[in-house]
Steps between C-alpha positions, in 0.01 A plus 500: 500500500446097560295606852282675321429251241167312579590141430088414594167607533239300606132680466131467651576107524206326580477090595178319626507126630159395562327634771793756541641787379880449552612849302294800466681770249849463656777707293878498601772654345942345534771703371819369372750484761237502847347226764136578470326351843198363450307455814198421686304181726441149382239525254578862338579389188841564449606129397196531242603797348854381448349152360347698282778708357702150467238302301374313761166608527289693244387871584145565438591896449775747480810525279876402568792655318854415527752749381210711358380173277174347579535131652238239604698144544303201526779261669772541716746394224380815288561713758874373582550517169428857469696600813245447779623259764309407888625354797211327612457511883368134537788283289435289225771309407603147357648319834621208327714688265835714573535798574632612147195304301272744698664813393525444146136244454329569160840658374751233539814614312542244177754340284447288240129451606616385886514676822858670516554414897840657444340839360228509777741453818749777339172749453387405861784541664587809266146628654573412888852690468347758403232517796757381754290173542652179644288196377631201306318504137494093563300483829174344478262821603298297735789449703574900597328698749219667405705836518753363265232417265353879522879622401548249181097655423708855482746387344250387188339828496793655449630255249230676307690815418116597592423915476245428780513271775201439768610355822174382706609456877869393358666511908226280669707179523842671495734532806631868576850437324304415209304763507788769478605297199220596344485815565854548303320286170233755547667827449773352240140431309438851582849644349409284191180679490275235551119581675495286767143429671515407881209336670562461891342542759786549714521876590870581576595334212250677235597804684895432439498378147236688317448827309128512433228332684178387404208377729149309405265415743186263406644493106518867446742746468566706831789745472848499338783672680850580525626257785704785638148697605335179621565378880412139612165625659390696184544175309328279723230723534443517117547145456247393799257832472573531904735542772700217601697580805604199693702254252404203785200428645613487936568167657245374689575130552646368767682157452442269743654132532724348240294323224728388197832358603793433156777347644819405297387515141700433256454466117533213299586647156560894647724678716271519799727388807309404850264756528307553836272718601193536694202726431183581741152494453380912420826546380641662185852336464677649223784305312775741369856454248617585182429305213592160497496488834279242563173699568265334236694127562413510826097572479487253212670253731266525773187471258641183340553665119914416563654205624660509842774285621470575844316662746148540679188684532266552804211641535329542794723211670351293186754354248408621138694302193342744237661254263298706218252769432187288585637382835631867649157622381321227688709574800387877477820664314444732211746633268478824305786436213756832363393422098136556469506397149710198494377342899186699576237552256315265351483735127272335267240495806212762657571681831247269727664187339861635579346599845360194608731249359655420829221450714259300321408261760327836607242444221399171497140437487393163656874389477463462122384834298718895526207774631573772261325747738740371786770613224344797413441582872897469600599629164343841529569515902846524401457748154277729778833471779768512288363806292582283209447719128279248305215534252352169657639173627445328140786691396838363404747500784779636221323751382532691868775761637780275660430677820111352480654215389680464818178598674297214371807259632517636835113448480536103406736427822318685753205262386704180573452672840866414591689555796827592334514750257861450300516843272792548251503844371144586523467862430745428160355740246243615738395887506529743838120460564445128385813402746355679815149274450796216498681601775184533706435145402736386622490649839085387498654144488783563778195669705317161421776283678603368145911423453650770211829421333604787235762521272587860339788655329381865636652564866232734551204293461691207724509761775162690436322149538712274699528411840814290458772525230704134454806634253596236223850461339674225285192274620562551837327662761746826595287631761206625643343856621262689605287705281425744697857631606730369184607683254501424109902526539503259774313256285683544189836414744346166574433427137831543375652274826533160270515650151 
């Protein structure tokens, strides 16, 4: 039978960065026709082991087979070729190009020596029929949400005909709707017999989509189940080596007066339309809405990275333009962005560089010369409070776990020392453990008397951390609650009032 068939084994895989050893004699076994959850906190190793398998990185040890033949691919190309496709979980995509160019790049469809345009929008659209996806093979990618973007990513896997397809965090910047969608492309991939691999750390979805799951902890192999024996609390347990119990930290802040004022904003070149709110200082004001909705627009807008047409911000009684990034910095806003990769890191750089790359007025010596024990000082401060998984702070900010990616970020704002903390999705890709340390954070700088504005697409984070909930729709502002006696289905009411 095809469920029997194992499509992959991976065994005693063994990767070491310097300083590190990021896989210690992991195996794992998919079989044809089954979502194999792979699981376990920021820094476990699961993203290295699939780079790994998909030619990315180099294995030091161990031995891959595919279909009981021996494999070792040295680029990503070699492994698409021979039926191995990823969903990355951080995007990298050409935003200039359309939406069509990314699916089929390095295998445009020829005639006569030329790009056949005709060829490739028939095979795209032939490919989002198929998967029930509603994107124009024309539009520029750099133009659709970031969740539309993560859908056209699926869609290229697919395109694949792949035996084996790895998808790392795949639902982190999807709305719920989308979600469900892919859920249905998963198990037609399973009918087709395809081994899917499912990295997420989100627990009532692993529990609802897979068959087998798999935990690491600290780049070893833990335990591999059935999903049907393993409750949430077992997992956690194995992925964090303790009980976890309370999913939120309690609220101890108390806001006081009103600090940050937004009062009709509206967007120059997006949908947002006069926007007011007000937030206090030692509050936690969440921002909620589907996608689209005008979540992200509207924190970019009040740090000065999108043009406004209208509208005003207060702080304090203070005017603040925040015409750009400089200015809202100098007038204490910070800005923690959704795409890690693309707004957030600083790649080709070291942690303490990434770290203290906003605040280095900090470190000036005599007015003229950088103290690199200042830098050090701060750097490791925030590596020590964040728990941050590093060999050292020389090492490459890419070459992290995105959730100690995110770490480092969070880090570099809190040393602008600001006294508005804007926060777009900023447990995205973040394990159990790593997002309680956020969450706790967050609540040390509400406790502080600091201003927190968060945007998040999970309900149950808005309400575990918030005080306030203001619900977005169409741009708009639908409404506002209370965190502490609303209900997810009130929200989701609100967010659908302008759609």
């Amino acid at each position: 039978m095809a469920q029997q068939e194992v499509l992959l084994k991976m065994v005693d895989i063994t990767k070491t960065f310097p300083g590190v050893k990021a896989l210690d004699h992991v195996s794992l076994e998919v079989e044809a026709g089954t979502v194999h959850a792979l699981m376990g906190e920021n820094g476990a190793g699961k993203s290295t082991l699939m780079k790994c398998l998909f030619g990315i990185y180099n294995k030091d040890e161990g031995h891959i087979y595919l279909q009981g033949r021996e494999i070792d691919f040295k680029s990503s190309k070699e492994a698409l070729d021979n039926g191995v496709a990823m969903v990355h979980q951080e995007l990298n995509q050409a935003l200039k190009r359309s939406v069509m160019d990314n699916l089929w790049l390095g295998r445009y469809p020829t005639k006569l020596g030329l790009v056949d345009e005709k060829k490739m929008f028939k095979d795209t659209m032939a490919v989002f029929q198929e998967l029930g996806i509603d994107v124009d093979p024309h539009q520029i990618m750099g133009s659709m949400p970031v969740s539309q973007r993560q859908m056209v990513e699926i869609a290229k896997a697919v395109s694949y005909h792949s035996k084996v397809i790895v998808f790392d965090e795949p639902t982190s910047s999807l709305t719920e709707e989308e979600v469900e969608h892919l859920f249905r492309i998963i198990n037609m991939l399973r009918q087709r017999g395809v081994g899917i691999i499912y990295i997420s750390h989100k627990m009532a979805e692993i529990k609802r989509i897979s068959d087998t799951i798999t935990v690491m902890r600290d780049g070893k192999w833990v335990a591999t189940r059935p999903a049907s024996e393993l409750e949430m609390a077992d997992i956690i347990r194995l992925m964090v080596g303790r009980e976890l119990t309370n999913q939120f930290p309690p609220k101890t802040n108390k806001p006081g007066a009103v600090s940050l004022k937004v009062e009709h904003l509206t967007g120059m070149y997006n949908q947002l339309r006069d926007v007011s709110f007000e937030a206090r200082r030692g509050e936690v004001l969440g921002l909620a809405g589907l996608d689209s909705s005008g979540r992200t627009e509207t924190l970019e807008s009040i740090f000065g990275i999108r043009t406004r047409k209208e509208g005003t911000i207060t702080l304090d009684g203070k005017p603040c333009l925040n015409r750009n990034a400089g200015e809202s910095i100098k007038n204490g806003f910070a800005l923690l962005t959704e795409e890690r990769r693309a707004t957030g890191i600083f790649g080709v750089l070291n942690i303490r560089d990434n770290t203290v790359i906003s605040s280095l007025d900090r470190h000036l010596k005599g007015g003229m010369f950088l103290s690199e024990k200042s830098q050090r000082e701060d750097t490791q401060r925030y590596i020590d409070a964040m728990h941050t998984k590093t060999p050292s702070q020389e090492t490459k900010i890419r070459s992290l776990s995105g959730g100690n990616q995110q770490k480092v970020i969070i880090g570099r704002w809190l040393l602008t020392a600001p006294e508005v903390l804007l926060l777009d999705e900023p447990t995205r890709g973040i394990d159990v453990g790593a997002k309680y340390e956020i969450y706790q954070l967050i609540l040390d700088l509400a406790n502080n008397g600091k201003t927190v504005v968060m945007v998040s697409s999970e309900m149950p984070e808005l309400l575990g951390v918030c005080d306030r909930i203001v619900v977005m729709s169409g741009g708009r502002v639908a409404g506002e609650v209370d965190a502490r006696n609303t209900s997810q289905e009130a929200i989701m009411t609100l967010a659908a009032k302008y759609v």
